[in-house]
C-alpha positions in Angstrom: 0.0 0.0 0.0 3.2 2.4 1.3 4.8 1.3 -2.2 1.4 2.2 -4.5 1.0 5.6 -2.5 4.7 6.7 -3.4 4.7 5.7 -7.2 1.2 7.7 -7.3 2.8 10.9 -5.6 6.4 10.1 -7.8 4.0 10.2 -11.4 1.8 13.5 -10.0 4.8 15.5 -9.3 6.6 14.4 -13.0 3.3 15.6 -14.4 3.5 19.0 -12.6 7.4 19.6 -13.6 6.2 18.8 -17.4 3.6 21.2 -16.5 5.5 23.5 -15.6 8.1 23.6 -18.3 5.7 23.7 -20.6 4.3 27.1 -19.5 7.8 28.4 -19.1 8.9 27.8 -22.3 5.5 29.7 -23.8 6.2 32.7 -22.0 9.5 33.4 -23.3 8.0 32.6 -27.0 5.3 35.0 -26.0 7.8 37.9 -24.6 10.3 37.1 -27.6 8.5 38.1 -30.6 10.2 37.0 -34.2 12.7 39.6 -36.0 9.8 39.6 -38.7 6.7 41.0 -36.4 8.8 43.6 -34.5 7.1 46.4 -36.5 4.1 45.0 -35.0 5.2 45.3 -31.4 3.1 47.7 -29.5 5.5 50.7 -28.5 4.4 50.7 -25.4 7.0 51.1 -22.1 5.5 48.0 -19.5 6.9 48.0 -16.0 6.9 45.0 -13.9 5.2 45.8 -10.4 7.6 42.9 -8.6 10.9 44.4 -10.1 10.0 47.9 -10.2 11.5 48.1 -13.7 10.4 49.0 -17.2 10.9 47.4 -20.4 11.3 49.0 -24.0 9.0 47.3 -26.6 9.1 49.8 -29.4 12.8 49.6 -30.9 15.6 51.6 -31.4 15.3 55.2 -33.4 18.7 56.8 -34.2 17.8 60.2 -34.2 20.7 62.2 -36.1 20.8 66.2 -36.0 23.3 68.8 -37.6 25.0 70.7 -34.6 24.3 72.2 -31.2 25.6 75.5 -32.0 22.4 76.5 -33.1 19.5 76.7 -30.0 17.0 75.2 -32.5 18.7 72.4 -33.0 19.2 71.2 -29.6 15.4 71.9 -29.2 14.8 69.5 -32.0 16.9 66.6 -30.7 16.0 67.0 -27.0 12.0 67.2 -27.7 12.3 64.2 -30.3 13.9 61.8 -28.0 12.0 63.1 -24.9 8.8 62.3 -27.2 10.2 58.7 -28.7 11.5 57.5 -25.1 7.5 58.1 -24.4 6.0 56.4 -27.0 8.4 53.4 -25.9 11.4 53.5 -28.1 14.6 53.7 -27.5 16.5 56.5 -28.8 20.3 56.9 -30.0 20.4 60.8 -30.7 23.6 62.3 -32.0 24.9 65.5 -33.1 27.9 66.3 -35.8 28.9 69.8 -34.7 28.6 70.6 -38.4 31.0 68.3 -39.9 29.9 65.9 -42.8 32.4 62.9 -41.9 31.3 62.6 -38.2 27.6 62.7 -39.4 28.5 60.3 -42.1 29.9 58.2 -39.2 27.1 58.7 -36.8 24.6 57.3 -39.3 27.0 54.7 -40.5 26.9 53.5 -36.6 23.6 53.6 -36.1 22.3 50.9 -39.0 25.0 48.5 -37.6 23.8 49.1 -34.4 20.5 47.8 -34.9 18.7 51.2 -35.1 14.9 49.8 -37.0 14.4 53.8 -38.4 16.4 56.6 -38.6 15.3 60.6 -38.3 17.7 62.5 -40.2 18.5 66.5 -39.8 21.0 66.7 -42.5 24.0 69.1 -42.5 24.2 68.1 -46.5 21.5 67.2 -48.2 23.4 66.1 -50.8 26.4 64.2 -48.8 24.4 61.2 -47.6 23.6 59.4 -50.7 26.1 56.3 -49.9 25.8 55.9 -46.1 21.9 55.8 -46.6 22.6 52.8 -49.7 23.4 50.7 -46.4 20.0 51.5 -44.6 17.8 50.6 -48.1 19.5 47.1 -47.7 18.9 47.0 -44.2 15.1 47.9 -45.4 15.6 50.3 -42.5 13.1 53.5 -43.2 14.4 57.0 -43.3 12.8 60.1 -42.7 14.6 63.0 -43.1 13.5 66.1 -40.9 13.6 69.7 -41.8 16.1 69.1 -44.5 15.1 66.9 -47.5 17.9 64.5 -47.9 18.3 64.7 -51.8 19.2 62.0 -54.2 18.8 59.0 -52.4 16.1 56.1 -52.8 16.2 55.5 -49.0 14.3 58.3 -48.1 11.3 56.9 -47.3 9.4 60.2 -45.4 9.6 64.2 -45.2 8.3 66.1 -42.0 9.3 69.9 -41.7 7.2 73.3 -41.9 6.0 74.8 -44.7 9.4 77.1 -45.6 7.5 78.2 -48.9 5.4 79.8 -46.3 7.7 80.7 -44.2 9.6 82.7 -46.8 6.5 84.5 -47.7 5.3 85.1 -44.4 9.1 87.2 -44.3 8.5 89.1 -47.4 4.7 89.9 -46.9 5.8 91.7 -43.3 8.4 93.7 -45.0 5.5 94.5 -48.2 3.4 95.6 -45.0 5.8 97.6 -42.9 7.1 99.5 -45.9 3.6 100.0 -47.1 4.2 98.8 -50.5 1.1 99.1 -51.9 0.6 103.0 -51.1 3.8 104.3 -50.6 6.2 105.9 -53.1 9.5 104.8 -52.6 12.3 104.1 -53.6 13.3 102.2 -50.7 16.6 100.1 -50.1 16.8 96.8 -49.4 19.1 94.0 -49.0 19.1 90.3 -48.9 20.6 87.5 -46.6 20.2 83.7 -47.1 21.7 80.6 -45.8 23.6 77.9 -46.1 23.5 77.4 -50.4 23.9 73.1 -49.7 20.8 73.6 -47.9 17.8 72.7 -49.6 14.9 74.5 -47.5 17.1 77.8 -49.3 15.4 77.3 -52.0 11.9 77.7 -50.4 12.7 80.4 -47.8 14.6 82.7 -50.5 11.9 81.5 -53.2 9.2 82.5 -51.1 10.2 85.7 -50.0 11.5 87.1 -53.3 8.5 85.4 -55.2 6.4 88.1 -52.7 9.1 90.8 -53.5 10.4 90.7 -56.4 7.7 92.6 -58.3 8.1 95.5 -56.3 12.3 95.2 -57.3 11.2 95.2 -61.0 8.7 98.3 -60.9 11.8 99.9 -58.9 10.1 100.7 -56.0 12.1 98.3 -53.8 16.0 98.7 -54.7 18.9 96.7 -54.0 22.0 98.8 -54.0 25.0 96.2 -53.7 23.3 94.5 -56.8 23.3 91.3 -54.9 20.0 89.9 -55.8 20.9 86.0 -56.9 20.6 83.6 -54.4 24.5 82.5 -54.5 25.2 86.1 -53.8 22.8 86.1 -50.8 23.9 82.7 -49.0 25.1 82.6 -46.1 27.4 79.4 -45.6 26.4 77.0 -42.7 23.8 79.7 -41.9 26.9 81.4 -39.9 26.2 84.5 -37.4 29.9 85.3 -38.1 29.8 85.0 -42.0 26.6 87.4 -42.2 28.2 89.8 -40.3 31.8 89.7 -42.2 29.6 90.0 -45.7 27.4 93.0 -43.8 30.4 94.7 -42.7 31.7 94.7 -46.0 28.8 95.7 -47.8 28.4 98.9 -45.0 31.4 99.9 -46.3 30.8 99.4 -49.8 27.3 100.6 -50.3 27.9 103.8 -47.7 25.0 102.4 -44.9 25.3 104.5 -42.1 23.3 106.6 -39.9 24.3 109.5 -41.8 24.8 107.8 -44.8 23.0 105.7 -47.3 19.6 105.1 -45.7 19.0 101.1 -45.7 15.1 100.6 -45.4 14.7 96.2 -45.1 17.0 93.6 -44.9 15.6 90.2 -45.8 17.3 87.5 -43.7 16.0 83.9 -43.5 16.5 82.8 -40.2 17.9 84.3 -36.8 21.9 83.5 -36.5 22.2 85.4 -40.1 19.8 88.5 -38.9 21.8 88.3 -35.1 25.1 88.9 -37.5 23.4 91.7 -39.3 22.6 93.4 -36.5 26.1 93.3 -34.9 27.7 94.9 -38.3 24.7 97.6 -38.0 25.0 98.0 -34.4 29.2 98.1 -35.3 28.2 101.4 -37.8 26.2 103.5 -35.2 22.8 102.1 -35.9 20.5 101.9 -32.8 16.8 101.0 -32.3 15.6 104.0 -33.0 16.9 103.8 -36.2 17.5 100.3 -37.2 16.2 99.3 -40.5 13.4 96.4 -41.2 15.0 92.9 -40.6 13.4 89.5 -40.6 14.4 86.4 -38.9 12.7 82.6 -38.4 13.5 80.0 -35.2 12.7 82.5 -32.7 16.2 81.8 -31.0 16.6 83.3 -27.0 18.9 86.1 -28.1 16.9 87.3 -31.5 13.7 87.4 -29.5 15.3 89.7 -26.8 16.4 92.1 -29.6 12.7 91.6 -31.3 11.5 93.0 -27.5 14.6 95.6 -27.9 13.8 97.1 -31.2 17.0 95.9 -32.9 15.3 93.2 -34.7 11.4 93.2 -36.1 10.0 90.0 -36.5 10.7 86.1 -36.7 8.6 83.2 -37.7 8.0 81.0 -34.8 8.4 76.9 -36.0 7.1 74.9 -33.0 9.9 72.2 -33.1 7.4 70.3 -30.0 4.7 70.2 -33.0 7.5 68.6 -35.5 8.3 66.5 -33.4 5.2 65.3 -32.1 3.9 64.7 -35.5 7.2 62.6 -36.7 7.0 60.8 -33.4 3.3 59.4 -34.7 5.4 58.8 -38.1 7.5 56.7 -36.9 5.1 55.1 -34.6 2.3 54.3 -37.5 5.8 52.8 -39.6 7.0 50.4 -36.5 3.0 49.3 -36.8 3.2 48.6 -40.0 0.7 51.6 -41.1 0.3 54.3 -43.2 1.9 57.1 -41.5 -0.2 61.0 -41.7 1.4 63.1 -44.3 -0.2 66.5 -45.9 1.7 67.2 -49.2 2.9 64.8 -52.2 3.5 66.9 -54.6 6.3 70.1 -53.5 9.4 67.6 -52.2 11.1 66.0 -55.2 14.7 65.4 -53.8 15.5 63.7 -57.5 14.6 60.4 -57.4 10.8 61.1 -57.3 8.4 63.0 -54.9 8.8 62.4 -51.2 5.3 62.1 -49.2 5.7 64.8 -46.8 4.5 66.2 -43.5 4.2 70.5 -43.3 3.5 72.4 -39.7 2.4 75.7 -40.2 4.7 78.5 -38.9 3.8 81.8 -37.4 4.8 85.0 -37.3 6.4 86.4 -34.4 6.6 90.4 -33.2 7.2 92.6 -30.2 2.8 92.5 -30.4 2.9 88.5 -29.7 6.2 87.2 -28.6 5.1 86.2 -25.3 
């Protein structure tokens, strides 16, 4: 009787071990998904209540940006992967200080890493043709942000503002303040752009001069340095300390001065190029009171205290928390497997064929609505 009792306890407990190790051996299947249905993963961040940790579902995002010399910049890469990290993903984010190698390299270190996407702010849109051959084997999706990345069949995604707009919205305030429409003129004007490998150029300086330029050929706006092409305009890697070296020069060319020359506007496309403008005016005895018309976009700390100053008139305001919100759910909808939101597919060729594109709308900023 002892003898049948024991074999029955000996087979009961061999039954609960296979039990067991059955149901162990699901749950890592379950909590391992295959390489193939990783896109499918939710990107949610679960924490385990017993080891009071948490667990990253959604992937790896290698989130690559131009510089932090400019404040805009480090807005960009700080409220992207504060964003991604809360949607679940984990987030390499690197910046190049400008330099085309190192970005080259980051990128380059990010696909072998096992980044699944990558955002890309380039510092050449035309420089990353090769590096990003390695991703479209990988089938690893790119979107490039801000700056279309041009030439390359791996860009899969555009998300920026509208800088057609955004250009416009600079050379309708300066149509405005001048009074265009009613006044007499002549006035003087001159014009500052940025970096020429930089394709958004093309849409801030396009906008803005396709809103000027007819009031340059009836001669009621003048440029008196002649400087009117956008090669002659550019500003390269959108330098505060190039502007003002080409302002400075052209004071002392053209005659600018308090007391000399009168200089009505000065078109600049973003804020480090107007900041250097206003040094070389500042430099020739220009003050608020008599400071000329000067644009700006990005809404950088020291440009807005000069907008509140008088030194500087207006910026356009791009919400880099919007941007990034909105290529967060990109990259989100992609990693599901879904059609991410875009708003344009026709403006954004970058020579291999239209990009499907995401535009924010950007505002205008004044001394009226800074705040």
């Amino acid at each position: 009787m002892r003898k049948k009792l024991l074999s029955s306890l000996l087979v009961t407990a061999m039954a609960v071990t296979m039990l067991a190790g059955c149901g162990s051996n699901g749950g890592q299947q379950a909590s391992t998904p295959a390489t193939e249905n990783k896109t499918e993963t939710s990107a949610e961040a679960k924490t385990d209540d017993t080891a009071g940790t948490t667990t990253t579902e959604g992937g790896k995002i290698g989130v690559a940006m131009p510089t932090k010399d400019l404040q805009r910049w480090n807005q960009d890469g700080t409220n992207m992967e504060a964003q991604l990290k809360e949607a679940g993903y984990e987030v390499d984010l690197q910046y190049a200080s400008n330099d085309i190698p190192t970005q080259v390299s980051q990128i380059e270190n990010m696909i072998n890493s096992g980044c699944q996407m990558l955002v890309i702010a380039s510092i050449d849109g035309d420089s990353l043709g090769t590096v990003l051959e390695q991703a479209k084997e990988k089938d690893i999706p790119v979107i490039a942000y801000d700056r279309l990345i041009m030439d390359s069949e791996a860009v899969s995604y555009y998300a920026t503002f509208d800088n057609y707009k955004v250009g416009q919205m600079q050379g309708q305030y300066i149509v405005d303040a001048l009074d265009l429409e009613n006044a007499e003129g002549p006035f003087n004007i001159e014009l500052v752009t940025g970096a020429p490998d930089d394709n958004n150029v093309n849409f801030f300086f396009g906008g803005a001069m396709d809103v000027l330029q007819p009031y340059i050929d009836s001669g009621k706006l003048v440029v008196p340095s002649g400087q009117t092409e956008k090669a002659q305009c550019a500003t390269a890697n959108w330098s505060t300390e190039e502007a003002q070296k080409r302002f400075e020069n052209m004071i002392s060319a053209v005659g600018y001065g308090p007391n000399g020359v009168k200089l009505d506007a000065v078109l600049c496309s973003n804020d480090s190029t107007s900041y250097g403008v206003q040094n070389a005016l500042q430099a020739a005895g220009y003050t608020a009171d008599n400071m000329p018309i000067i644009t700006g976009q990005d809404c950088d700390k020291p440009n807005v205290k000069n907008i509140v100053s008088g030194l500087q008139s207006m910026s356009v305001f791009k919400d880099t928390r919007t941007l990034a919100e909105k290529v967060v759910g990109m990259v989100d909808a992609i990693m599901k497997g879904t059609e991410p939101e875009i708003n344009d597919t026709e403006t954004y060729d970058n020579g291999t064929g239209v990009i499907p594109s995401y535009l924010c709308d950007p505002v205008v900023v004044t001394v009226d609505n800074y705040k």
